[in-house]
N, C-alpha and C positions, 0 to 999 in steps of 0.2 A: 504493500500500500504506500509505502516512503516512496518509492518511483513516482507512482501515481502524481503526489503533490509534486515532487519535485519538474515532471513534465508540465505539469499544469502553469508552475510559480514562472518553469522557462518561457512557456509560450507569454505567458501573458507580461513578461520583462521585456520580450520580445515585440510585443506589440505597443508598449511605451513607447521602445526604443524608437520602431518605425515613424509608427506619429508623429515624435519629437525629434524625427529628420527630415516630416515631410513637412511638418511646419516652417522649421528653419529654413528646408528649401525652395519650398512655394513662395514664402514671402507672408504668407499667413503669421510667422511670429513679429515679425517689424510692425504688421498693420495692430497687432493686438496691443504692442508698447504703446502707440499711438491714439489710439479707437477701442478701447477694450468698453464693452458693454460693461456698466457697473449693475443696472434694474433689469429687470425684467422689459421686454420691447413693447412698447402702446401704438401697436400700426398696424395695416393690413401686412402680410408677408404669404407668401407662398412657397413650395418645394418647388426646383429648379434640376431637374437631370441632367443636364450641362454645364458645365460655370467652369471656365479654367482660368485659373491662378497662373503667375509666372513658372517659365520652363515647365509648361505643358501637362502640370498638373492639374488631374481633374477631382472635382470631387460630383460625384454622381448622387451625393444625396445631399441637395445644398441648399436654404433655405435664401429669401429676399424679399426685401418688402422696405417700405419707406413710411417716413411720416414727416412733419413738416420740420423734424430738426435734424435729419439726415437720412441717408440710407443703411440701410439695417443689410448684413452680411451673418449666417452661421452654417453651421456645419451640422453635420449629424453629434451628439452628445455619448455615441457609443466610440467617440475617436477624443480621446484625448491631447490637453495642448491643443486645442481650438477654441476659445470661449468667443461667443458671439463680439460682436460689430456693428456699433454706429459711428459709422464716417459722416460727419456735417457736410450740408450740401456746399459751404462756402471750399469744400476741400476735394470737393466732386469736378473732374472733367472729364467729358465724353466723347469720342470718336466714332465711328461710323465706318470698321473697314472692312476688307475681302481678305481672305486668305484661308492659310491653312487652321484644321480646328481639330483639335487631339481631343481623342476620347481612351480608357483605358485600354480600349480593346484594338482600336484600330486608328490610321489617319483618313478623316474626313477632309473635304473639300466642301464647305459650305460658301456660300454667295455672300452673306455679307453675316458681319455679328456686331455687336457692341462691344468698344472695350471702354471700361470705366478705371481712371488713374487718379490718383490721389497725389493730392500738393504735399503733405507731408511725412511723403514717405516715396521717397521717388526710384524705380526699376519695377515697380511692384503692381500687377496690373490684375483688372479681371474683366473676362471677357465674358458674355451671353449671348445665345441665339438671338436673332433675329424679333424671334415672337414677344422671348422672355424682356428682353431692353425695351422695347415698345412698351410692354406692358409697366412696365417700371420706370418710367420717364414718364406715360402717363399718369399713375399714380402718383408719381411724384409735380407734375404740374398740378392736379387737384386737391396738394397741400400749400400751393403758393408759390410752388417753387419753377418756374420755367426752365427745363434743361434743353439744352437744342444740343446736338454732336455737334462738333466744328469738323470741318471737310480736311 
């Protein structure tokens, strides 16, 4: 039964470890220095199956949603070393590009996506579909907030 634990205790050391390099490496830990959610989020948000982070990192169970004093970022809660994200809009800029679009399992070619970058915390981006950016830009215009992509 000692194996037992001791496999269990490795996996699951193991899976710290991963988290807390994919954080480091997405960029997801610089934006938490920055924007770390202190409350609980007061907005609409929804689950996002695409969302990538810098260097091609996806997180496929990703949550988003806005309110009028920024845009809200989280992750799934079964992955550690990701506490949710409010980026204030004053720290919000959006682009409108084409290109490549990584997903875990394969490389996509989508037509256009959004990518949303942050003034202070700069290499560290996230990108969304198409659909999801729309949707999120306009719920973020019906808190006040006009975001437009710049070209």
């Amino acid at each position: 039964m000692n194996w037992l634990l001791a496999i269990a205790t490795f996996y699951l050391a193991l899976w710290f470890v991963v988290a807390f390099l994919a954080a480091r490496i997405s960029g997801w830990a610089a934006l938490v220095d920055v924007y770390r959610l202190s409350t609980p989020f007061n907005g609409k948000h929804w689950r996002v199956w695409h969302a990538e982070l810098r260097y091609g990192s996806s997180y496929g169970f990703s949550n988003v949603g806005a309110n009028p004093q920024g845009l809200y970022l989280a992750v799934n809660k079964l992955l550690p070393c990701h506490p949710p994200l409010l980026i204030p809009w004053t720290d919000v800029s959006i682009s409108l590009t084409k290109g490549r679009w990584h997903t875990p399992w394969t490389l996509r070619f989508r037509r256009t996506h959004w990518e949303f970058r942050f003034r202070r915390v700069s290499g560290v981006y996230v990108r969304l579909t198409e659909k999801d950016g729309r949707q999120l830009t306009e719920l973020a215009g019906s808190t006040g907030k006009a975001l437009r992509p710049r070209s």
